[in-house]
C-alpha positions, -999 to 999 in steps of 0.1 A, spaced: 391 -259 -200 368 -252 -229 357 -283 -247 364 -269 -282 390 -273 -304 390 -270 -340 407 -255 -372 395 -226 -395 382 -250 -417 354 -263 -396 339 -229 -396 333 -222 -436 297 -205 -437 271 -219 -454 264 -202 -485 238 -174 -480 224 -182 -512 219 -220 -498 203 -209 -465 179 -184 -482 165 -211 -503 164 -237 -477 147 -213 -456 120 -201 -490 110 -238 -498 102 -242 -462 77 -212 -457 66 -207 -497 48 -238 -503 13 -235 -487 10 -201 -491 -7 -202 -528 -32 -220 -539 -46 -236 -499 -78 -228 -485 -81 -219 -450 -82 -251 -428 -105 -264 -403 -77 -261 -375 -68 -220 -357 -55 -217 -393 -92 -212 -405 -104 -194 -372 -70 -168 -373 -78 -157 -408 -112 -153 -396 -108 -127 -373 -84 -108 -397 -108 -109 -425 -131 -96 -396 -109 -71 -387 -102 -57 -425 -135 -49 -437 -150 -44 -398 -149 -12 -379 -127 -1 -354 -143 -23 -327 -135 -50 -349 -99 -39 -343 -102 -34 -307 -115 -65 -297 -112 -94 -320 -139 -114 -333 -150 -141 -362 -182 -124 -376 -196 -113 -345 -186 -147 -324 -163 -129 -298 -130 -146 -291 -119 -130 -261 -94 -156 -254 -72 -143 -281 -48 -115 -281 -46 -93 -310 -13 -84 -324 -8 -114 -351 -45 -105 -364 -36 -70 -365 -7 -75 -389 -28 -103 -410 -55 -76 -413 -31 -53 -426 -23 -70 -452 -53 -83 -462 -63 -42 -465 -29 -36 -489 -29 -65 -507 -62 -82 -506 -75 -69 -540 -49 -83 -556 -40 -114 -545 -72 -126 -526 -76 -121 -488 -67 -161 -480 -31 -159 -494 -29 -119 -485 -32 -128 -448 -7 -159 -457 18 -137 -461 17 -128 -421 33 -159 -419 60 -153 -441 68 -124 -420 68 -144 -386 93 -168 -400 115 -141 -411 110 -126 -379 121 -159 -358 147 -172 -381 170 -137 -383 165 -141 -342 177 -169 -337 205 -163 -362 213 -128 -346 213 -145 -312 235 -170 -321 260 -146 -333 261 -122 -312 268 -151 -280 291 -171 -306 319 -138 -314 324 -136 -278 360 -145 -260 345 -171 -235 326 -188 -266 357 -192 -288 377 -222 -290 408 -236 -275 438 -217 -296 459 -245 -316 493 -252 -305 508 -236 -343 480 -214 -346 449 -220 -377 415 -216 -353 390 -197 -364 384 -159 -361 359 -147 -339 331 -136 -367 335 -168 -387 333 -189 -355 298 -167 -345 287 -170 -381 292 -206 -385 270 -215 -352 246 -191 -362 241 -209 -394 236 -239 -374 212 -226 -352 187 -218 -379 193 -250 -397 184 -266 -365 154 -244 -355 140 -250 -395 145 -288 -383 123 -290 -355 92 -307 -360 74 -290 -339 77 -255 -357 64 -272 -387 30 -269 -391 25 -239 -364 49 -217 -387 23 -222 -417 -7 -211 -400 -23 -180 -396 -28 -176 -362 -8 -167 -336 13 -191 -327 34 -186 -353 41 -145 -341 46 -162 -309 77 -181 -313 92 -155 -336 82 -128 -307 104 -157 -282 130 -155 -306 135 -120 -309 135 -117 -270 165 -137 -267 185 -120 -292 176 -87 -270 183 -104 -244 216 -118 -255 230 -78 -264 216 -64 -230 238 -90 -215 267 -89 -241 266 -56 -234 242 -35 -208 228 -3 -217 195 15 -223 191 7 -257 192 -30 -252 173 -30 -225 142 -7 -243 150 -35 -271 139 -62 -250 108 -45 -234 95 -40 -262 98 -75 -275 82 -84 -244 57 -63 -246 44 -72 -281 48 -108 -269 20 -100 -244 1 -85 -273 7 -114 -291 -1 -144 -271 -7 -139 -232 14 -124 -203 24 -158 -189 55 -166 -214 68 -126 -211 66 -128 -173 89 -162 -170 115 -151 -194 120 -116 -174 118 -134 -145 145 -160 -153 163 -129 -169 160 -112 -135 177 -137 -114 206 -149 -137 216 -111 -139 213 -110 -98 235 -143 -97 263 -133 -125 259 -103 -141 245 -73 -116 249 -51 -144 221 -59 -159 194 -61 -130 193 -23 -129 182 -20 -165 158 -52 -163 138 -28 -139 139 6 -146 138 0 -183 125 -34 -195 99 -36 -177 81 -3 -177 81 -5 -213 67 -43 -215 40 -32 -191 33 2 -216 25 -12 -242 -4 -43 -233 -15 -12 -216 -22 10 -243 -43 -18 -259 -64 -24 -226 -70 16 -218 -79 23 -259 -102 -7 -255 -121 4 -220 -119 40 -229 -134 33 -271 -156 1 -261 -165 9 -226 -197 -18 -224 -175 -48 -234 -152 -44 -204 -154 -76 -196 -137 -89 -230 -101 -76 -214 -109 -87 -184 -116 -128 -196 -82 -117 -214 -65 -110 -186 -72 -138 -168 -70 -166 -192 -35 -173 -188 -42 -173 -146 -69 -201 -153 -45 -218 -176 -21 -221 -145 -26 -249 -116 -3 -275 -102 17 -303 -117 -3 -329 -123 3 -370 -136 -12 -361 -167 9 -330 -170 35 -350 -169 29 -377 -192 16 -352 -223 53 -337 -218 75 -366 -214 56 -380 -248 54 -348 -270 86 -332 -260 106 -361 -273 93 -355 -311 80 -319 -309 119 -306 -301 136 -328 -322 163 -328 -333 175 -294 -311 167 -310 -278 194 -343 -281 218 -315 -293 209 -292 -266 211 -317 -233 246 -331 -250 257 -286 -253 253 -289 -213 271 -314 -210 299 -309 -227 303 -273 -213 293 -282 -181 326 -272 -164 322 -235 -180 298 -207 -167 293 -189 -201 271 -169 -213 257 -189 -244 249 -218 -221 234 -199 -191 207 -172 -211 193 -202 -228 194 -226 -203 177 -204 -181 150 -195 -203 145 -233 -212 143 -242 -178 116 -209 -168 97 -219 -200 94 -256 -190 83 -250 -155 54 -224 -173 45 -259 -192 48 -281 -158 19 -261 -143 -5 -254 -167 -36 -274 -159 -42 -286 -197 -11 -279 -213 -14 -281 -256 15 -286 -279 15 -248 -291 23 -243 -261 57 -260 -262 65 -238 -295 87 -208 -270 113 -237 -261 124 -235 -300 142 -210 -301 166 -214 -270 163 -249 -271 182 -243 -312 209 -216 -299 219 -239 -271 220 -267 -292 240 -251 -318 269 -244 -296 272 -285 -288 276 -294 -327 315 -283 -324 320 -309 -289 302 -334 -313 316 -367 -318 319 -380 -351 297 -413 -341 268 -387 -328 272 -371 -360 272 -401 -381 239 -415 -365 219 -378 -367 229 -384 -402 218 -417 -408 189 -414 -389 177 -384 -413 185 -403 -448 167 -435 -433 143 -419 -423 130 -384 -441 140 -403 -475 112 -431 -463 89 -407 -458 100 -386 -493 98 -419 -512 54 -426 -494 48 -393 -500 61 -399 -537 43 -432 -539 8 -419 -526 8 -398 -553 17 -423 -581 -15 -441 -565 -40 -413 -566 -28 -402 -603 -28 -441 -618 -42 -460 -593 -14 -484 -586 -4 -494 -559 -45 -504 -558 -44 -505 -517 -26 -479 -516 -46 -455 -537 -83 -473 -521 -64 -462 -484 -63 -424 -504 -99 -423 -517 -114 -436 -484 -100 -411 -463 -116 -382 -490 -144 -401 -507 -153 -382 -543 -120 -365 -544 -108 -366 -583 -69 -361 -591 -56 -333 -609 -24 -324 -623 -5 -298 -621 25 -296 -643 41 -265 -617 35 -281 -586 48 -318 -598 80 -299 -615 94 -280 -582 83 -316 -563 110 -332 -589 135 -305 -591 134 -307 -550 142 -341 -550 167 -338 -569 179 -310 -545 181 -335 -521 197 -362 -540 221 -338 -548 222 -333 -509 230 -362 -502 257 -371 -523 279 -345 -511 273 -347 -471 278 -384 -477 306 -386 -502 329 -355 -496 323 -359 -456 326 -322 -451 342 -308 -416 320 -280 -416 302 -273 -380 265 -276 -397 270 -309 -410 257 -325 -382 219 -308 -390 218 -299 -428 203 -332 -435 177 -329 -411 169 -295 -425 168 -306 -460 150 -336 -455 120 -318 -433 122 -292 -466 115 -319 -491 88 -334 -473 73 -304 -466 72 -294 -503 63 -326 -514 31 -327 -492 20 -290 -501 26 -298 -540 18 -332 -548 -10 -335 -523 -24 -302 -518 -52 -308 -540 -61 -335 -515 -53 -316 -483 -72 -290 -495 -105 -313 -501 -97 -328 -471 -89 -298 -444 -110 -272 -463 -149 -266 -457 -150 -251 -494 -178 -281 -505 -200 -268 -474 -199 -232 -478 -207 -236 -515 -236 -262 -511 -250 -235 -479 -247 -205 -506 -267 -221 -532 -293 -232 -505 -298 -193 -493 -322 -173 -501 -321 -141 -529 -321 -119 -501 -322 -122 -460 -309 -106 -432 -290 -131 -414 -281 -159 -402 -278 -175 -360 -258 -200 -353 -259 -227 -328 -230 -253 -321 -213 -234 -350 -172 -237 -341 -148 -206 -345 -132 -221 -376 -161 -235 -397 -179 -197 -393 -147 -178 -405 -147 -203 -433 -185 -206 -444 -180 -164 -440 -154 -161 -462 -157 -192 -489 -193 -186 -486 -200 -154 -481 -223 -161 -454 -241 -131 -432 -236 -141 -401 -257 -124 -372 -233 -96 -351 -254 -100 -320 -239 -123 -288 -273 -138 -285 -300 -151 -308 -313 -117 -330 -342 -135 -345 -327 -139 -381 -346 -154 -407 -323 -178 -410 -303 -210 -387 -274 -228 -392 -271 -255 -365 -241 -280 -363 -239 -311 -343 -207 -327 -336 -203 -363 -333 -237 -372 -326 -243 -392 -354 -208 -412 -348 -222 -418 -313 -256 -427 -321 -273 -400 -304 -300 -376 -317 -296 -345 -335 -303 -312 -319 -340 -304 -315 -349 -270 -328 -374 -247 -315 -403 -230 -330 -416 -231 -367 -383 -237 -391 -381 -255 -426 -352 -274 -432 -335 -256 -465 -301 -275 -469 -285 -304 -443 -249 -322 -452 -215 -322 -443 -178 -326 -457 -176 -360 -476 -146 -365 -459 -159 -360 -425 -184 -381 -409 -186 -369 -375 -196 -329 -380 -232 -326 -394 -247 -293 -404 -282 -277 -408 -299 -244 -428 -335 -239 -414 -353 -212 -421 -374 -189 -397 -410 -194 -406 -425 -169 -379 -388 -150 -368 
């Protein structure tokens, strides 16, 4: 018996207008007014600047200035270079490359809605019918547990700060996201279309990340269609794959055929996902057990309770995802040094399954998700709120000392936009929370909207009230001005040594830095070494060969482990 039963009224939809703006102060803030950061946000826009004003090799094989980074695949750089090219003159290249991300969220939010719907309208998903009639009609039903499914993929923590960088994690889960929902219509209903749909999604998800997370989710694909639906298996092979494989291999026979001497870049490519893969380990274990519990919340609670409930029913909804949870989490289980990106492709199953437990929820589960995200998103809200207070007046005096040590020489500024959409967001959110908590709605989404709304406000408090800071403290702005000034009217170029991916796309960009194109040492007239963590350590700095004069030596003032060095060639 399906474990559903509810009336009409549990399914209103969230207003569109409500969902649209949830979903716009969640991606906007962060996109104006940040500076690349010293994380793969930094060393992403790096290799689309690279790409936008480089040549076609550039293009073909991506790079930060010259530093190869064959590890990477191209397809999130590609569209970030796009739009640095269209939209670069006038709104800088830093926030034109930004937008990329705006376009990956759209990309993974209608997914996951789409999905949602499309495995919500069907027969075996519906509820129980009510003895004098009053359930819900199919499309409301779908549209209702589509809503929650993006409220609860917005939720997870995890997505957070990957879905504001440009790099490609970010095209990575969206690229997951769109799989399923091709997935979910070649299985709703098989034909050739679908099937093309989905093998092309696959196949840019190869462009986009690696082959590893495309080859689980066909393969977990493959065998639920040869247990339940035959159907389907047919298609899967003569159609989904052939185009997944066509088109990572247009990429890898342009490059060979147009950069025939760098060969080996596609083939490091190619294989860094097979290095990535060894046995389960102890330590495997323990880094997933630890970050899956926050990194998934709060789908994954949600999700395990969705089994449960329909654990009696073989349906659709509850076997795609599952399935391409459990073929995603094995991926994680044997990969020798597994990183949290990595756990990013659970999202968006790990939402759509979840979604279809909020109806089977009890109202005590429901009550403590709820208290649980007042407690404690309205905590962090309220520090957020009160770390600011301390930096602008300098009261609470600890507090604001705690502020200033962490980014010595920072000065406040105001800025009456930024302070006004933090206010009128809290309010938001007040506003919130007076009618989840006083009306006690019977919608589905109940159950999640506070957790959305809560992760919002938090997020748009940190990238209004404390961007300033952020930026001083993430951003190597000081150190790319401070190198400028220190280089020469005119020179050549500049070697590296020790010189990360991140801080050479930023002093290239923020400091318009020549950096030397050549893999090896070219003799430039210039050197910029950096030396990480030696001075923390005690150790010595890097000894430098031949005839150089120091011209410039610092670092970040709110770093005091990196420490970096100009010399200058006297006999290059």
């Amino acid at each position: 018996m399906k474990p559903v039963r509810l009336p009409a009224a549990a399914t209103l939809a969230l207003p569109r207008w409500g969902l649209v703006v949830m979903c716009l102060l969640y991606i906007l803030p962060g996109i104006l007014r940040r500076d690349p950061w010293k994380t793969d946000d930094a060393a992403g826009f790096g290799i689309m600047w690279t790409m936008a004003h480089g040549s076609l090799a550039d293009w073909l094989a991506p790079n930060i200035a010259g530093l190869s980074m064959p590890n990477e695949a191209p397809l999130a750089f590609w569209i970030g270079a796009l739009l640095i090219k269209v939209f670069g003159w006038l709104l800088t290249d830093a926030v034109a490359a930004r937008i990329s991300v705006l376009v990956f969220f759209a990309i993974g939010v209608v997914s996951v809605w789409r999905t949602a719907f499309v495995l919500g309208r069907r027969n075996e998903a519906q509820p129980l019918k009510l003895a004098f009639g009053g359930q819900p009609a199919a499309m409301d039903y779908g549209r209702t547990l589509a809503d929650g499914a993006v409220l609860i993929y917005v939720a997870c923590l995890g997505l957070l700060l990957r879905s504001h960088e440009t790099a490609t994690p970010a095209l990575h889960v969206a690229l997951v996201a769109a799989a399923f929902y091709a997935a979910a219509c070649l299985f709703d209903k098989a034909n050739t279309r679908a099937a093309a749909g989905l093998g092309i999604t696959l196949g840019l998800l190869v462009l986009a990340r690696g082959w590893t997370v495309p080859l689980a989710l066909w393969i977990s694909l493959l065998i639920l269609a040869a247990l339940r639906y035959r159907d389907v298996m047919l298609h899967l092979a003569r159609t989904t794959l052939p185009i997944g494989l066509l088109i990572p291999l247009t990429w890898l026979l342009a490059h060979r055929a147009l950069m025939p001497g760098s060969a080996e870049v596609t083939d490091v490519w190619l294989n860094t996902n097979l290095h990535m893969l060894s046995w389960p380990r102890l330590a495997t274990l323990g880094f997933l057990s630890k970050t899956l519990v926050w990194y998934t919340w709060p789908a994954w609670p949600i999700a395990a309770w969705t089994v449960w409930a329909w654990r009696s029913q073989a349906t659709l909804h509850v076997l795609l995802t599952t399935s391409g949870v459990v073929a995603l989490l094995l991926l994680n289980l044997f990969t020798s040094s597994p990183k949290d990106h990595e756990l990013l492709s659970l999202l968006p199953p790990l939402a759509i399954l979840a979604t279809f437990g909020l109806p089977t929820l009890k109202r005590g589960a429901i009550n403590a998700i709820d208290w649980f995200s007042v407690m404690t998103l309205t905590a962090i809200a309220s520090f957020i709120w009160l770390g600011w207070i301390a930096k602008q007046t300098g009261w609470p005096e600890k507090l604001a000392k705690n502020a200033f040590k962490v980014a010595p020489g920072f000065e406040p500024e105001f800025n009456f936009l930024a302070t006004f959409v933090a206010l009128a967001t809290t309010v938001g959110w007040v506003l919130l929370l007076r009618w989840r908590l006083g009306r006690q709605p019977s919608v589905l989404w109940r159950a999640v909207v506070l957790s959305t709304g809560g992760l919002v406000l938090c997020w748009v408090l940190l990238m209004t009230l404390w961007l300033p800071w952020l930026n001083y403290a993430q951003s190597y702005s000081s150190v790319a001005a401070e190198i400028e000034t220190h280089l020469p009217e005119s020179y050549r170029c500049v070697d590296t040594d020790g010189v990360g991916p991140a801080q050479r796309a930023s002093f290239g960009y923020l400091g318009q830095i020549n950096f030397s194109r050549s893999s090896t040492h070219s003799n430039c007239e210039l050197l910029l070494v950096q030396d990480d963590g030696l001075r923390r350590r005690g150790g010595s700095l890097k000894k430098i060969e031949g005839d150089v004069t120091l011209l410039w030596q610092g670092r970040r003032p709110s770093d005091r482990h990196e420490f970096f060095r100009l010399y200058k060639r006297n006999s290059p």
